[in-house]
Wavefront OBJ file of the C-alpha trace (Angstrom):
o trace
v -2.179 -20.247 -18.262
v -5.168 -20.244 -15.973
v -7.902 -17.855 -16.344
v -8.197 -15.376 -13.292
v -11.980 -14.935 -12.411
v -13.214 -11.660 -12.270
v -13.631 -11.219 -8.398
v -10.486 -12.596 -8.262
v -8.799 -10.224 -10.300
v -10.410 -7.805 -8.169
v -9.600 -9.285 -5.034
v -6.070 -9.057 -6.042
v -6.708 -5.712 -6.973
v -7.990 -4.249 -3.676
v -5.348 -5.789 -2.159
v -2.137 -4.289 -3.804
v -4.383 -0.794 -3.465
v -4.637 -1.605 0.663
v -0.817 -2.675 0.649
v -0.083 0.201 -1.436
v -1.892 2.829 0.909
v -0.934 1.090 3.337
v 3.004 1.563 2.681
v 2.558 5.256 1.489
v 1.412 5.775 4.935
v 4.047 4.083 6.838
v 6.723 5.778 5.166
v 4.753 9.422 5.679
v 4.962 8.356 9.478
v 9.160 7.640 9.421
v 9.508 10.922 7.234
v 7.437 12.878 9.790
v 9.388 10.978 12.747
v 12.795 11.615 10.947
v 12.189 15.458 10.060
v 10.687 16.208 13.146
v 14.178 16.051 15.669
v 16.195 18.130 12.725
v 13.568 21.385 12.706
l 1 2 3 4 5 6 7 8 9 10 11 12 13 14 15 16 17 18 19 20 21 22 23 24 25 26 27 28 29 30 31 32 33 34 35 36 37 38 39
């Protein structure tokens, strides 16, 4: 197994965080969009 450095691990880190956030906020968006016609 190869040995992950540790700015890469970090790297790789930040990113699943940004893609993570970055999710959460696009499926706050098609809540809002979808609740918004029924109230």
């Amino acid at each position: 197994m190869i040995h992950i450095s540790g700015s890469g691990a970090d790297e790789h880190i930040e990113l699943s965080m940004w893609l993570r956030a970055l999710t959460a906020q696009a499926q706050r968006r098609n809540y809002q969009g979808r609740a918004l016609p029924l109230s």
